[in-house]
C-alpha positions in Angstrom: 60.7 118.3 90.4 63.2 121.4 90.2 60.7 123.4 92.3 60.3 120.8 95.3 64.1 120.9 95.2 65.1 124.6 94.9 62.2 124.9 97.8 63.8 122.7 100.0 67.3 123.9 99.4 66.0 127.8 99.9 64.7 126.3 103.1 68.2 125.2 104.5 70.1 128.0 106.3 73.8 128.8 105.2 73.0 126.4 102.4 75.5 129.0 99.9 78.8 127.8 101.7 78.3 124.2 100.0 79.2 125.2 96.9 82.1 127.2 97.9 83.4 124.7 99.9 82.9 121.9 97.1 85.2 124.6 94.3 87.8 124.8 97.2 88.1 120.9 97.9 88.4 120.5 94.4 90.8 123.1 93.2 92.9 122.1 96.5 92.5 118.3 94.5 93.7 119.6 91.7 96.9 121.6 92.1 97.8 118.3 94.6 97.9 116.2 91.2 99.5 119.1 89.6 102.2 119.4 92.0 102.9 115.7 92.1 103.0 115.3 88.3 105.3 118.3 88.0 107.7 116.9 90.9 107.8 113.0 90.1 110.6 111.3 89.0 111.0 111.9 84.7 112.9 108.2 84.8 110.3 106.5 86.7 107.4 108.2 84.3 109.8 107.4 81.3 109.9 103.4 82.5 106.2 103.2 83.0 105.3 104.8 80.0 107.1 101.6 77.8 105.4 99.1 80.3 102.5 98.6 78.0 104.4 98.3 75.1 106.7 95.6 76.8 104.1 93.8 78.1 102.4 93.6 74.6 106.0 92.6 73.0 106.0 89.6 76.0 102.6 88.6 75.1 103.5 88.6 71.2 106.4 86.2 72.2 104.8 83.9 74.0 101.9 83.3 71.6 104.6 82.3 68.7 106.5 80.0 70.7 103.2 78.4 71.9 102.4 78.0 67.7 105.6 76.6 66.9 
């Protein structure tokens, strides 16, 4: 199977830019989620970091009111 697949791949001309191409669209990926993790708002990531835990302390809530 690797054979018929490296032979067909030898056979496509310019076939070396794809891989180049594929590390550039990902590292350009990458230092966009950097850049927007580094640059967001430390209040909103603060807030939505307790969400879970306030959602969890709702649910907990409403479950002993409902077995009362």
């Amino acid at each position: 199977m690797l054979k018929f697949v490296k032979y067909h791949m030898a056979s496509i001309t310019d076939i070396e830019i794809f891989p180049i191409i594929s590390f550039v669209i990902f590292f350009l990926f990458f230092l966009g989620v950097l850049m927007l993790v580094f640059r967001s708002d430390k209040k909103l990531m603060s807030k939505m970091e307790q969400m879970p835990l306030e959602d969890s302390i709702l649910a907990n809530r409403e479950n002993n009111e409902e077995n009362i």
